[in-house]
N, C-alpha and C positions, 0 to 999 in steps of 0.2 A: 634191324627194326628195334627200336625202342618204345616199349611197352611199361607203363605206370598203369596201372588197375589192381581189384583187388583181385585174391586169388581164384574164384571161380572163373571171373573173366579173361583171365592171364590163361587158365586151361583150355578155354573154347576161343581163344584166338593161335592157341600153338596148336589144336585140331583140328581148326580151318584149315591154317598154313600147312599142316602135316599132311592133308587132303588136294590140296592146291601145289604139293608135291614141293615146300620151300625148304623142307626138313631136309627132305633126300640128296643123294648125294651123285654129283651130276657122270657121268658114265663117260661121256668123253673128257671132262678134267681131272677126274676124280676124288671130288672133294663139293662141298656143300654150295648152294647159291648164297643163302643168306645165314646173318648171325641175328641171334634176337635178344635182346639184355633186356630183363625185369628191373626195376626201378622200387624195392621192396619200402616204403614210408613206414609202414607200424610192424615188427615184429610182435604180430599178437593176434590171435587166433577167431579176435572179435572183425577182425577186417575178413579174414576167410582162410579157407586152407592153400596154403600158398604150394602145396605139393600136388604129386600126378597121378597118387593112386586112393580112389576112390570106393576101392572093396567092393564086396557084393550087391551095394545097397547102390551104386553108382550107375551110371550109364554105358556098363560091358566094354569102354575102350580104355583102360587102363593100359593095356600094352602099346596101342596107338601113341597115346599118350608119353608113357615111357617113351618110345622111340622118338616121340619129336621136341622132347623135354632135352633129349642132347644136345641141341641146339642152342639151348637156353643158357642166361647165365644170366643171375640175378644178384644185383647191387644193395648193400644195406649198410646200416652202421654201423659199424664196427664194436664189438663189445668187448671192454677191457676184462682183463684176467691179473688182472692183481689181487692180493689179499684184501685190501682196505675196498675195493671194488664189492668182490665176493661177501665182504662184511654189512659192506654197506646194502648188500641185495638181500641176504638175508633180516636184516632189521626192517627192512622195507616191507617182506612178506610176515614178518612177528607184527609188525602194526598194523598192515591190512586186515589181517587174519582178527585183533585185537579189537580194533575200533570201529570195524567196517563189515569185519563177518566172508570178507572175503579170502578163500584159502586159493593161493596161487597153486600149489601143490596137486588140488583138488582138482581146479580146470586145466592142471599140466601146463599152464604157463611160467615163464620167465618172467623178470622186469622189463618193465621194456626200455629203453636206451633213453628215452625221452625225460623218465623220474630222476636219470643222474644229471641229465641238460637242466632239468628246471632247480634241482638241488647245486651245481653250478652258479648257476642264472643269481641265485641270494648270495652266496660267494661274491660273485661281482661285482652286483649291487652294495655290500658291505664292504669291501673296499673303497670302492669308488665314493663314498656315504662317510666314512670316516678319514679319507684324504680331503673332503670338501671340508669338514668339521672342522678337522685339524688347522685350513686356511680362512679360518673365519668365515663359510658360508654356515650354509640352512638348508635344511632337508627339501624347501621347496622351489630351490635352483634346479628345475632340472634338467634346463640347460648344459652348466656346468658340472652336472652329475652324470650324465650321459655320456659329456664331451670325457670326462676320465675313463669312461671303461672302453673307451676305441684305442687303437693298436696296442697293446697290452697284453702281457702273457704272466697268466700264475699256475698254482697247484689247485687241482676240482680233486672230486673224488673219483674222476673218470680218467684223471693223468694233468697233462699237461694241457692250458687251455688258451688259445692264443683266440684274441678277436682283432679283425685288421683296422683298418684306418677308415673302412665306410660302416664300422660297428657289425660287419659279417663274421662267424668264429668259423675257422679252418677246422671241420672235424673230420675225425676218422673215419675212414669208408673199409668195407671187406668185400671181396669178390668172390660168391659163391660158383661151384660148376660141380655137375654129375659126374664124380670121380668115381662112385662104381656104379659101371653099367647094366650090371647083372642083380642087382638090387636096387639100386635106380635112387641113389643117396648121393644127397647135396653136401661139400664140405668148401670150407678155405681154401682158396687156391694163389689170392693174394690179398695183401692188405698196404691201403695207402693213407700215409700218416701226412694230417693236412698242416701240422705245428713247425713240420721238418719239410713236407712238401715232398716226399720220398714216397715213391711205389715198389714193396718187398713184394717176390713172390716168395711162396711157401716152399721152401725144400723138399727136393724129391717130390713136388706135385706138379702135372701138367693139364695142362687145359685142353680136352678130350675133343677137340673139334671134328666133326663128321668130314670122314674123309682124311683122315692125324693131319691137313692143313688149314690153314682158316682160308675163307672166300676172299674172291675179289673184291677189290671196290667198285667194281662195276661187273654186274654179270656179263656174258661172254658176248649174248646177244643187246645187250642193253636193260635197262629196268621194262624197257615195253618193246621191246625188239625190233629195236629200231638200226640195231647193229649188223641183224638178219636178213636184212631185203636183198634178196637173188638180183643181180646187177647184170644189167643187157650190154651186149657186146655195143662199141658207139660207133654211129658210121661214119663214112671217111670225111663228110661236109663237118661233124663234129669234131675229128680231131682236128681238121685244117683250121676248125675259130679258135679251137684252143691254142692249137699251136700261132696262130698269129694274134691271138688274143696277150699270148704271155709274152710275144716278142713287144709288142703295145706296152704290155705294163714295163719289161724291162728296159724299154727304152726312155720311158716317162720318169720311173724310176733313175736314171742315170744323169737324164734331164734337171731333173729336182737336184740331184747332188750338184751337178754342175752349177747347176743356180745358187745355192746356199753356200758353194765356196767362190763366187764368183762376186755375191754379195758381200760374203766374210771377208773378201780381198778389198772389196770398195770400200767396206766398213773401216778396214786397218787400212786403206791410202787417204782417208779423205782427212784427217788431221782436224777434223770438228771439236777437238779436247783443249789444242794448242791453242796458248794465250800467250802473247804477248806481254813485256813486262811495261809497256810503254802503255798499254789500253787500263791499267787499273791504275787508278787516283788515290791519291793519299792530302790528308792537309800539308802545306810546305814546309813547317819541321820536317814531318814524316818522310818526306820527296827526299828529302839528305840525308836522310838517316839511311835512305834502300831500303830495305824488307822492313825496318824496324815498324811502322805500320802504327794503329793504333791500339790500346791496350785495354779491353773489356775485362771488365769480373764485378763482381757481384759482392764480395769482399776482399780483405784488403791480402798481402804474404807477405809473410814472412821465412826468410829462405836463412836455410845455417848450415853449413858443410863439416860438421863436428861430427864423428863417426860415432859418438854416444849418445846425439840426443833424441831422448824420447820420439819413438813416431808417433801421437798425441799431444805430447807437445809442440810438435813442429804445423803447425795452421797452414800448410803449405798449401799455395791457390795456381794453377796454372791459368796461366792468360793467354785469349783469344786475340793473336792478331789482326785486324781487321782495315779493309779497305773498300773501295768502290768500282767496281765493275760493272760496265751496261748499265748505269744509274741506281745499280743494286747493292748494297752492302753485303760483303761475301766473308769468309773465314781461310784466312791464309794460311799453311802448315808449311814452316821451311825445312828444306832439302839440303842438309850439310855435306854436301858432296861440292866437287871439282866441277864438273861436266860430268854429263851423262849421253851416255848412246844409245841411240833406240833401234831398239832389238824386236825381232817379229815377238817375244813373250813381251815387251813391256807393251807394246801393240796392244795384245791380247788384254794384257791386263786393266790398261785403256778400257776399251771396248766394253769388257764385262762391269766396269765399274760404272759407265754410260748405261749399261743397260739396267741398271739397281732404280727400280721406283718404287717405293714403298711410304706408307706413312710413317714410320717407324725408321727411317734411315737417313742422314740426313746425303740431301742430291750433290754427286759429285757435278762439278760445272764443268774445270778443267787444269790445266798445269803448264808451269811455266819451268821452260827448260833455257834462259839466257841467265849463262854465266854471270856478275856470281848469287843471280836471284832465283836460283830453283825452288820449286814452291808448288803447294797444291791448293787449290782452291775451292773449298766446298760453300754448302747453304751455309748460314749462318743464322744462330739463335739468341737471340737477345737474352734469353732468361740466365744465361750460362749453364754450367753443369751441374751434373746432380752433386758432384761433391762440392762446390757451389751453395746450392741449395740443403743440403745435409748441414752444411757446418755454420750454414748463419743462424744463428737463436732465434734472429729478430724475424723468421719467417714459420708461421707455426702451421705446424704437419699432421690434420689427425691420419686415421690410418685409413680411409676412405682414400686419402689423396694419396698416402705412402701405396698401397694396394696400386691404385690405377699408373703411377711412375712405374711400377714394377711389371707388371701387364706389361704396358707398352715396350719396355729394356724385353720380355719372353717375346714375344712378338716380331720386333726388331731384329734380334738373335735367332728365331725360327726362319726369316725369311734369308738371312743370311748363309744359314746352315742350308737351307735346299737352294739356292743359288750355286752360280759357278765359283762364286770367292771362297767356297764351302764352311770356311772360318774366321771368325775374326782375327785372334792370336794375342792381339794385346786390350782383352777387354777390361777394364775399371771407370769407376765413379767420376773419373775426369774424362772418359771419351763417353760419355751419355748427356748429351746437350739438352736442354728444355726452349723450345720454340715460344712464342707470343704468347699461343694457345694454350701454353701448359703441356704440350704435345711434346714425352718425351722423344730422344731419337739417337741411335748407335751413331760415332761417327770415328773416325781413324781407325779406317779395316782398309783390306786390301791393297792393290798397289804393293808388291811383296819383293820385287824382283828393283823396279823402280826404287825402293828407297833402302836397296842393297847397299850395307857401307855406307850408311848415314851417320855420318859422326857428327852426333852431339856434342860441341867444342864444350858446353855448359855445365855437362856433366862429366864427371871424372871416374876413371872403373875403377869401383869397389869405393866410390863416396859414399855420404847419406843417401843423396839423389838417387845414387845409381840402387841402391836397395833398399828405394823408396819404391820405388818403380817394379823391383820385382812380388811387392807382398802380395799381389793377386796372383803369383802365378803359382802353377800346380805342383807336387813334389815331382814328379814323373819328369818335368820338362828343366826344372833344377839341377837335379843329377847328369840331364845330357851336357855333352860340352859343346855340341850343335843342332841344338834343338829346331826342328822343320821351319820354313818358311811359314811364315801364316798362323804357327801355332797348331793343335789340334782341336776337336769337337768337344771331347772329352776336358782338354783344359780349360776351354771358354764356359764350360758349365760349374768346376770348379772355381770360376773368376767369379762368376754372377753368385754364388753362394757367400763367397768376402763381401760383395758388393751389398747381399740380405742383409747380413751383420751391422755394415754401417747402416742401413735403414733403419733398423730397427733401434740401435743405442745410438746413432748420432754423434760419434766419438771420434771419427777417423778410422782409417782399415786397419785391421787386425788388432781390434781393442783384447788389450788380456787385463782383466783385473787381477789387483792385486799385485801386480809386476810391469817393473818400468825398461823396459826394453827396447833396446834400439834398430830400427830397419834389419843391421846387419845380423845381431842376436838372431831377431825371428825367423828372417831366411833359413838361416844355416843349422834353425831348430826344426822345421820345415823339412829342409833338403836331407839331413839325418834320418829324417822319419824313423825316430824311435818311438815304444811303445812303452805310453798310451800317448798313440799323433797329436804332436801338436795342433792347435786349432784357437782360432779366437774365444773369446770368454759370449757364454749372451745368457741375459738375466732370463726367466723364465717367466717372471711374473710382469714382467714388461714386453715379454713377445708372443705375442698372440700362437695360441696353441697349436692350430692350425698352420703354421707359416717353420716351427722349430723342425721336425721332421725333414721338413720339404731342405730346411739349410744344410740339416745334415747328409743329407744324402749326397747333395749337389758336391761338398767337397769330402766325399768319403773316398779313402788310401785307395780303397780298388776303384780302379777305371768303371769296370764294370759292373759296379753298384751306382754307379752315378747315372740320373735319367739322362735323359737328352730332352731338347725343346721343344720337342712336339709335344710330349707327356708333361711337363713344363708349362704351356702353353695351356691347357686342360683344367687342369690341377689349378693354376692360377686364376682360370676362368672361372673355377667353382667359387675359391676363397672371393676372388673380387663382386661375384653377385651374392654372394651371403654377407659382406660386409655392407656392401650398397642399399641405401634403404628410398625407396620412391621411386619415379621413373626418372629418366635419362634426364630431363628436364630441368627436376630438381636438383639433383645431385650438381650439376655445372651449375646452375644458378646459387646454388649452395658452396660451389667452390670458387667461385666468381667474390661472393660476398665475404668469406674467407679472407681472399685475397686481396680486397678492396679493406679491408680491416687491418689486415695487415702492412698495407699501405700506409693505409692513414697513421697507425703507429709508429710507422718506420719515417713518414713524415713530418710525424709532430717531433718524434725525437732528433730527426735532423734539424729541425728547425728551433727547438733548443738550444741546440751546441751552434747552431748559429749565429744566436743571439748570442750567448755566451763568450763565442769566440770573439762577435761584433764589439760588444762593453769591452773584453781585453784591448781591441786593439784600440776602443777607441781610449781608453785609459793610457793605452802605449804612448797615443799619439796629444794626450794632454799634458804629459810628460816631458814630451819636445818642443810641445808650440803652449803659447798660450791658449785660453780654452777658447777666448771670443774669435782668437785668429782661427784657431781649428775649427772650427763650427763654419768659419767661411768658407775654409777648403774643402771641407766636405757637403758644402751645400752648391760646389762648382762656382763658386763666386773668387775673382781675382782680387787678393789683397795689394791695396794701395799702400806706397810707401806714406806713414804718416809722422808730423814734426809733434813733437813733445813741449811745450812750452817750460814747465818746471819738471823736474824727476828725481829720485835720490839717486845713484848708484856706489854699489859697494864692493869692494877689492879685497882680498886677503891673499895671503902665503906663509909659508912655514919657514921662518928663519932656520939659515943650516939646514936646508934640505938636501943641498948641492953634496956636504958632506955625511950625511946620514944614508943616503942614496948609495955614495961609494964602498961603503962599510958593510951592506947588504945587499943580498940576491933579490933580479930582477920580481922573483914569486914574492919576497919579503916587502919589498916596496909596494907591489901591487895590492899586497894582502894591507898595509899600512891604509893608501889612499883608499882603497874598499870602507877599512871599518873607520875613517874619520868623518868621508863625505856621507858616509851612511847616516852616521850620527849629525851630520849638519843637515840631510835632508829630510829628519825625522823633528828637527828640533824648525825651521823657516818654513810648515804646514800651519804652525799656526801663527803664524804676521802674513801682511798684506803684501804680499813680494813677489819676483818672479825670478827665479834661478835662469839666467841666461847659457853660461856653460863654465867649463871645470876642462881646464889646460896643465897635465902635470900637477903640481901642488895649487897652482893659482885658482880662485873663487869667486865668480864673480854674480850678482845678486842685485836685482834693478826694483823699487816699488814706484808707482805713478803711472805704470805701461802695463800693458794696453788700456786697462780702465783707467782714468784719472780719480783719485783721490784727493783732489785740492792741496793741502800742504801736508795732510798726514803721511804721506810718502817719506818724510826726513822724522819722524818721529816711527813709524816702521820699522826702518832698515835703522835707525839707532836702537831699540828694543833689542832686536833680532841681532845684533853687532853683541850690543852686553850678551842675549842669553851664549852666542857663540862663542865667545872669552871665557865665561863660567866655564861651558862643556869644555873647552881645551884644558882647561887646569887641571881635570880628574881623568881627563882620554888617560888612557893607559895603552904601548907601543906592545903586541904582540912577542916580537921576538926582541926586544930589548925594555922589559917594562921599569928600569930605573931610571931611566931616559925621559924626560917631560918634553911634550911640543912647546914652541914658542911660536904664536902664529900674529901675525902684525897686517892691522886690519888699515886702508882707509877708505873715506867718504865724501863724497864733493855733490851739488846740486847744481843743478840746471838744463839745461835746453839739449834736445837732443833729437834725432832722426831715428825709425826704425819702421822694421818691412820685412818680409821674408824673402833669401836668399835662395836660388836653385831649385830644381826640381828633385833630384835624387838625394834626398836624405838633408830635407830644407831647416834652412837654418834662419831661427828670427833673430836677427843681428840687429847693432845698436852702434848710428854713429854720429859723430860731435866731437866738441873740444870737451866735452864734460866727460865723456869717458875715458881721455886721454888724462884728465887732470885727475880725475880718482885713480885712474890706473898709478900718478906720480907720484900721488897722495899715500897710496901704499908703499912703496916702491921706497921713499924716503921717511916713512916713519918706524917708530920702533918694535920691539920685542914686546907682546903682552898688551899693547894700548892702542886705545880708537883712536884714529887722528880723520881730523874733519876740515874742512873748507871756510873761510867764511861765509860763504851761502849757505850752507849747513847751519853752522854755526847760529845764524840770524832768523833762519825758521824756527829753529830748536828753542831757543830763547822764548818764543814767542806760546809757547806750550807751557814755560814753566816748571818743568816738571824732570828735567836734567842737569847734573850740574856741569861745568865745561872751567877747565882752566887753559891758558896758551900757552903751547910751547915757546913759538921765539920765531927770530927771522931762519928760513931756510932757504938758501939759492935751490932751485930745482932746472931739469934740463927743458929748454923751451926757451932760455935765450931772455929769462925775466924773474923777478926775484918776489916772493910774496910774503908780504907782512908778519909777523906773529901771529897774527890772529889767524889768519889761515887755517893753523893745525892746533888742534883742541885737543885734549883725551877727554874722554866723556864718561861719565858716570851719572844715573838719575841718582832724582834726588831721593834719598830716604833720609831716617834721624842717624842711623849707624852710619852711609860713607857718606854724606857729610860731615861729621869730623871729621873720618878719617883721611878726607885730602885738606884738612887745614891745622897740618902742626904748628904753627903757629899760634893760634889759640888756642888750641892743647897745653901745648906746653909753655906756654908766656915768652916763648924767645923774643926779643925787641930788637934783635940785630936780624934775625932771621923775617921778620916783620917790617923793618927796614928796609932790607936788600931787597923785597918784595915788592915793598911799593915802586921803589926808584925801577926798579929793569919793567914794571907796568907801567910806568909813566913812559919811561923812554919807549918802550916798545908802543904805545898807544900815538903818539908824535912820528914814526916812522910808517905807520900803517896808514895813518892820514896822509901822509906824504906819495905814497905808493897807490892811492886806493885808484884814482884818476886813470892815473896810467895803465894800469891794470884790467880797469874794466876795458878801455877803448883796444889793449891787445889780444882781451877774449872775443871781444865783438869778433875784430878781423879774422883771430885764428877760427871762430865759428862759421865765418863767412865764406872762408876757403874752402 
């Protein structure tokens, strides 16, 4: 009987009961019925007399009293006996006495226990008040002032004072009992210290219970004597229902089992799991590839098998294979086995994993056991995994959403844990998949026995991979060298506490600041478990206060400091309804809009680099085609081959390349032709021209096409001819720069064909005898000079604005021979190279001015004589 009153009424209820005979002590067991425990709140004299004897002035039953006061045993707090205690009591009773007039001495009282709690209590407070200070708050947080003096332990003036985690302080209790009987005096009998959690009893003292036993926990007849009732012999029609009554139930009973393994046997024969690898669709890459399947994620991986690199550095994504089943998109998990056999436990294992429905797991569907496509098939969720979702920046997490992920993974793991799978074993941030809904969910558990000797061909033991893989798991299962199937309870709780870590910094698992460590480093710092245990780093001021606790515990060295998920479950329920602000409604709608925000950013920013990518390529492809041609092909319009009436086209090469080539490495040549055409293609941006293509050292260079220009086409590609003879003069050769190029340009005008060639990597090609005749135009002229046509020639003129002297008759290959005029070296006209190509009137030679005229006169008589013939055999070679 538990009794809290003060002390008059504590006396006249042990009266009663001493009257009511609960005191005494029973004759056939020999020892008491009941125990009765006082509940003492105030030691102090103002609440009443808490003892039994009430002297003469009282009501004559003191020894009454006394005798059912044995019984008794009264609970109080504990009073400390230290010096700075006793110090602090006496200063208590000097200032009472001082300021208040009250002598403790006088009324025979103590302090009572409560003066050192509330002299505490400011202790507390002024901690808590100057750690808030210290982080930049204000006295009138006092939220955050509160939130500091929960689980915490300092020094009071009463010892040591711990307050737990719901802001309760563990205090010390003392247990009084009537240690002498013959004077009827209460002392210590034990004391329980709530800091340590420890119950002493006092040496050499025992707890005097009536009767030297303590009572049952049930009296003998019952608390109402209900244990007591005199029992009638039964007659023979009773025992006969009984006995055929219990044959009934044992039969029914045996029935029932029969049943439930009769089912358990239909369960494990009826092959409800088994899929065929012929029933699930893939697109027809996918079909030839077998399992290879499709490839979901949410960001992009990058995979590296270097045993030193950072695990933080390493962005590592696993991908969800995906295919079609029953017109459903499912989640493939392959089976790197031979063949498998099916065994009454992979049966079972079946079965139990069929029977897993939960919101929080994702539904096994089924498994494919044809050679060599073994495979599991679960739900599949589009959102991908939380590490997934953890490591994309571009999806933003306040801690409403972080909380409610977290919920669901406790949740998830609670129902797994009272289930028959009992454990997960390989729990992490890559097997918690997020649904449509946002609805997170555990997936790749069980099935233990089944994906026995599953060799990973991808991973290598003791790669990155391979101790990528073990950072969730616990030290305990580290050190075994064959740690359980399935894992344990206990590990899957130190997994989810890695798994807090990455929630909270967003880093990847087992972030440690300040140190760049690789997979294998951390294991084997981990598996060591030396002191002080390793463990991941987590900033404090970025993890909500309420959440740092809960991590540590989950991966603390003792097994059995760590909760399990039910308490998990709890706890996380509190934290997610105190972060939640509004009702159910809001909060999704609130995280709906979140997410639609997020969206749209991750939207816009794709569709940036869309653009972006779009302008490359389409710059790639102006590059290659002309622009008016390319604007056709990209607008799906078929380009017609069209005729060119007039056009310039232009030829170069590098005299002695043949030999310059042999002298130097294939790199050295290539590096040559990079920095020349570099420089020609930075110099013909700005003339009217179209670079057709570049064969080897050869150049070739068309203006008139595709847009017509009228006759500036031959004044063009002459500009762009001189600025490209300048630029060769000062090129300078990499790895032979005393070496000058010599590069021999020519020019011819007229009629030509062009159209784009092929589909795979199209080519706008150029054809005619006009390009035949500049290609001979080059081909036969010299080192360092333009040589031109006379259709060239006769445009040019027409400009004014070039000077042009003739070389002479030259046979070329074609079966016809062309005039002098033909081949020109060109130079515009300015005041400086005009004289310079007339030494002649420079220097007054008359013989050199002589021989000048006579080889122009003859050569102007031989051009006229050729001109006839000439056109009529470009006609035809045009025609052909």
């Amino acid at each position: 009987v538990v009794i809290c009153a003060s002390g008059e009424a504590v006396r006249k209820i042990m009266l009663a009961a001493h009257d009511l005979g609960m005191t005494k002590i029973n004759k056939d067991t020999g020892r008491a019925e009941y125990a009765f425990f006082n509940i003492q709140l105030f030691d102090s004299a103002y609440f009443g007399d808490i003892g039994w004897n009430r002297g003469e002035d009282g009501d004559g039953r003191d020894e009454d009293a006394k005798e059912a006061y044995r019984a008794l045993m009264t609970l109080t707090l504990r009073k400390p006996d230290t010096t700075e205690y006793n110090d602090f009591a006496r200063e208590v009773k000097r200032r009472a006495l001082r300021d208040y007039g009250f002598d403790y001495d006088k009324e025979n009282e103590d302090v009572n226990s409560f003066v050192g709690a509330f002299h505490d209590a400011v202790i507390l407070y002024a901690l808590a008040l100057n750690e808030t200070l210290e982080e930049g708050g204000t006295p009138r947080e006092g939220h955050i002032i509160t939130g500091k003096m929960w689980n915490r332990t300092f020094e009071g003036i009463s010892g040591n004072v711990r307050i737990d985690e719901n802001g309760d302080r563990d205090a010390d209790y003392s247990l009084l009992e009537m240690t002498d009987t013959i004077n009827g005096t209460f002392s210590v009998i034990a004391n329980y210290y709530g800091t340590r959690k420890v119950y002493e009893p006092v040496a050499g003292v025992k707890i005097d219970w009536p009767g030297s036993m303590p009572p049952d926990d049930v009296p003998v007849c019952g608390f109402e004597g209900e244990l007591c009732v005199e029992k009638e012999p039964l007659s023979l029609a009773a025992i006969i229902a009984i006995v055929f009554g219990s044959l009934i139930a044992l039969l029914a009973m045996i029935a029932f089992l029969l049943y439930r393994k009769y089912k358990l046997e239909a369960a494990l024969a009826d092959m409800a799991w088994k899929i065929r690898w012929e029933e699930i669709t893939f697109s027809r890459n996918d079909r030839r590839r077998g399992i290879g399947g499709s490839h979901t994620s949410l960001i992009s991986r990058r995979s590296s098998t270097h045993s030193q690199q950072s695990v933080w550095d390493m962005n590592q994504q696993v991908f969800t294979i995906t295919g079609m089943y029953k017109s459903n998109v499912v989640a493939i998990k392959k089976v790197n086995k031979r063949r498998v056999e099916i065994s009454r436990q992979i049966l079972l294992e079946f079965k139990h994993m069929r029977d897993v429905q939960h919101d929080h797991v994702t539904r096994f569907i089924g498994a494919c056991t044809d050679p060599p496509n073994i495979c599991v098939v679960t739900e599949y969720c589009p959102k991908g995994s939380l590490q997934d979702i953890l490591e994309n920046d571009s999806i933003k997490l306040d801690w409403m959403f972080r909380y409610s992920l977290v919920y669901d993974l406790v949740k998830g793991m609670h129902y797994i844990h009272s289930s028959d799978i009992n454990s997960h074993g390989n729990l992490k941030s890559s097997n918690c998949v997020v649904d449509s809904r946002f609805v997170l969910k555990v997936t790749d558990f069980g099935m233990n026995r089944f994906r026995l000797d599953d060799e990973d061909k991808d991973i290598e033991f003791e790669s990155h991979q391979y101790y990528q893989r073990k950072l969730w798991t616990c030290p305990e299962l580290l050190r075994m060298t064959e740690p359980p199937l399935g894992g344990t309870q206990k590990g899957d709780v130190y997994s989810f506490g890695i798994i807090l870590q990455e929630v909270v910094h967003r880093c990847g698992p087992f972030y440690v600041s300040h140190m760049d460590l690789s997979p294998k480093e951390i294991v084997q710092k981990v598996r060591a478990s030396n002191k002080p245990y390793f463990r991941p780093s987590v900033d404090k001021s970025t993890c909500p206060e309420e959440l740092y606790p809960v991590m540590e515990k989950c991966w603390s060295q003792d097994q059995a400091e760590r909760p399990d998920f039910n308490s998990l479950r709890t706890t996380m329920r509190k934290i997610n309804n105190r972060s939640a602000t509004g009702n159910i409604l809001d909060n999704l709608l609130q995280r709906m809009e979140q997410y639609a925000n997020n969206l749209e950013s991750l939207v816009e920013e794709r569709t940036e680099a869309f653009y972006e990518e779009k302008r490359r390529a389409e710059e790639l492809l102006y590059q290659v085609l002309p622009k008016p041609v390319a604007e056709k092909l990209k607008r799906g319009e078929a380009v017609q081959a069209e005729a060119f009436d007039s056009v310039t086209i232009f030829f170069s090469d590098i005299v002695g390349f043949t030999a310059l080539s042999a002298s130097s490495t294939p790199m050295e040549v290539i590096a040559l032709l990079n920095d020349l055409y570099t420089c020609f293609d930075a110099i013909i941006d700005n003339f009217h021209v179209y670079k057709v293509e570049t064969i080897g050292d050869a150049y070739m260079v068309v203006s008139g096409l595709p847009i017509r220009n009228g006759d500036y086409h031959a004044r063009e590609i002459g500009r762009m001819a001189l600025a490209l003879l300048e630029a060769v003069k000062t090129f300078k050769i990499r790895h032979k720069p005393e070496e000058k190029l010599k590069l021999r340009i020519g020019i011819h005008s007229g009629m030509v064909c062009a159209g784009v060639v092929g589909l795979k990597m199209p080519r706008y090609c150029l054809f005619g005898d006009t390009v035949n005749t500049a290609s001979r135009m080059e081909s036969n002229g010299l080192p360092l000079k333009i040589h031109l046509s006379r259709e060239t020639h006769k445009i040019l003129k027409s400009f004014g604005s070039f000077y042009l002297t003739c070389r002479g008759e030259i046979e070329m290959k074609g079966c016809y021979i062309l005039a002098l005029e033909d081949f020109q070296t060109l130079q515009e006209k300015t005041a400086e190279n005009w004289y310079e190509h007339q030494p002649d009137r420079v220097n007054g030679n008359k013989k050199s001015r002589r021989i000048s005229n006579i080889n122009r006169r003859r050569n102007e008589r031989k051009c006229q004589q050729t001109k006839h013939s000439y056109q009529g055999q470009e006609k035809e070679a045009f025609n052909h």
